[in-house]
C-alpha positions in Angstrom: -14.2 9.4 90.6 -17.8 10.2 91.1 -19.0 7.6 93.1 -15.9 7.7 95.0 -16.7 12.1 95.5 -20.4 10.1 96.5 -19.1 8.0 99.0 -16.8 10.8 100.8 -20.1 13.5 101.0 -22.3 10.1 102.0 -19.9 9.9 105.0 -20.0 13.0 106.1 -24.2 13.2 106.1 -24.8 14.9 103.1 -25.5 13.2 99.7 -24.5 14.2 95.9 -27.2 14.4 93.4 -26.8 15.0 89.6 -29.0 16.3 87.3 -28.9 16.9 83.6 -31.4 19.6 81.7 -31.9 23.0 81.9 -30.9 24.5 85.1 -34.2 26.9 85.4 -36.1 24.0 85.4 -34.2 22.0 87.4 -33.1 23.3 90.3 -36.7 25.1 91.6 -37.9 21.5 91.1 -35.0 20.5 93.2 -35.0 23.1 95.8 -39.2 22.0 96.8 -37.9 18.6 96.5 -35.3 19.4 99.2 -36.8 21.9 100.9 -34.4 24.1 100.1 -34.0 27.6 102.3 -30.7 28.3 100.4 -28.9 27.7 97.0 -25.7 28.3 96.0 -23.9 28.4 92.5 -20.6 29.7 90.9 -21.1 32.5 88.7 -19.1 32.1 85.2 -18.3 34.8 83.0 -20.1 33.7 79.7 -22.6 35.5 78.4 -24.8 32.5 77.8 -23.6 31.6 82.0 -24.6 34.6 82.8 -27.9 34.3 80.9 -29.0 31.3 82.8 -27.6 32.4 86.3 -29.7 35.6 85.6 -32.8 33.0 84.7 -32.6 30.9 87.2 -32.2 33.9 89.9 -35.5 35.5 88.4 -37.3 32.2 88.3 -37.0 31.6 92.3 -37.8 35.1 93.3 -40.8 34.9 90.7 -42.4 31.9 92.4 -44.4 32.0 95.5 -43.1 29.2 97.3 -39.4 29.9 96.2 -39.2 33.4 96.9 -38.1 33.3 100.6 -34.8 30.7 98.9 -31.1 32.8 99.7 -29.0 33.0 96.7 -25.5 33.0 96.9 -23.1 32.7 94.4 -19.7 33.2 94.1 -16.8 33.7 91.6 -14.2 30.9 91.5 -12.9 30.7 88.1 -9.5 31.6 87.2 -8.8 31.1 83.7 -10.4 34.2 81.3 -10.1 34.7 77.9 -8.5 38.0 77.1 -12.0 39.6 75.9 -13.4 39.3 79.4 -10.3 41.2 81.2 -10.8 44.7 82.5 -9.9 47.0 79.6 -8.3 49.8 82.3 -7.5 50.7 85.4 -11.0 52.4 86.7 -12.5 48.9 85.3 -9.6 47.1 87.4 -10.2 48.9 90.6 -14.1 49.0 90.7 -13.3 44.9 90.6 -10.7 44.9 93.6 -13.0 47.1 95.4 -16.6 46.6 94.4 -18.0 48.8 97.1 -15.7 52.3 96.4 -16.8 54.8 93.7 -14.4 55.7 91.4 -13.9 58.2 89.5 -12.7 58.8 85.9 -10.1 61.7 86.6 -6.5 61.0 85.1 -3.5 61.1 87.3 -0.3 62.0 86.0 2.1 58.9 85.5 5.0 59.6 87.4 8.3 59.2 85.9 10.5 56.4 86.7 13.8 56.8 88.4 15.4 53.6 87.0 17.4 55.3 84.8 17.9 54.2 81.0 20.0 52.4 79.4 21.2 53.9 75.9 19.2 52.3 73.4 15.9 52.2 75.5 13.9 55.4 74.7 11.9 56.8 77.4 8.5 56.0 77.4 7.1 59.4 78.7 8.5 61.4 76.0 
């Protein structure tokens, strides 16, 4: 599968390289390699992920030569283990819209007009 994912980038001008170690190490030695002027990852939600995307952010913006490197990552995950969910709604919308300021003022629930059955209780009361 690999070299097969190898030939199909080869064909299309670019080339894949792997590399195994430490990814602060790695990919500034990588980037001068490459002459690099952008580098892109996928964030993961792990705190040891995030640990090491924080690293290797910090390491490039430390070094001299690296500094002037865009860094762009992006989300692309879609399985998450029910500790990492939003535990309510203000945490839900601040992550649908990351650039509105919410605010933590309860709103009434509004009552439902489906009505009930006779063994369902109503949830409001």
């Amino acid at each position: 599968a690999v070299t097969d994912l190898r030939k199909s980038i080869h064909a299309r001008g670019g080339e894949l390289l792997i590399r195994t170690g430490d990814p602060v190490d790695i990919l500034p030695k990588l980037a001068r390699q490459v002459g690099a002027t952008e580098i892109r990852w996928s964030e993961e939600p792990g705190i040891y992920e995030r640990d090491v995307s924080r690293n290797v952010r910090e390491r490039f913006i430390m070094s001299r030569d690296l500094s002037d490197v865009k860094i762009v990552t992006d989300i692309g995950y879609t399985l998450y283990h029910p500790n990492d969910l939003p535990q309510n709604a203000l945490q839900w919308q601040s992550l649908a819209h990351p650039k509105q300021k919410y605010s933590k003022k309860k709103r009434k629930a509004k009552r439902s007009s489906m009505p009930l059955s006779k063994t369902s209780k109503d949830p409001m009361d």
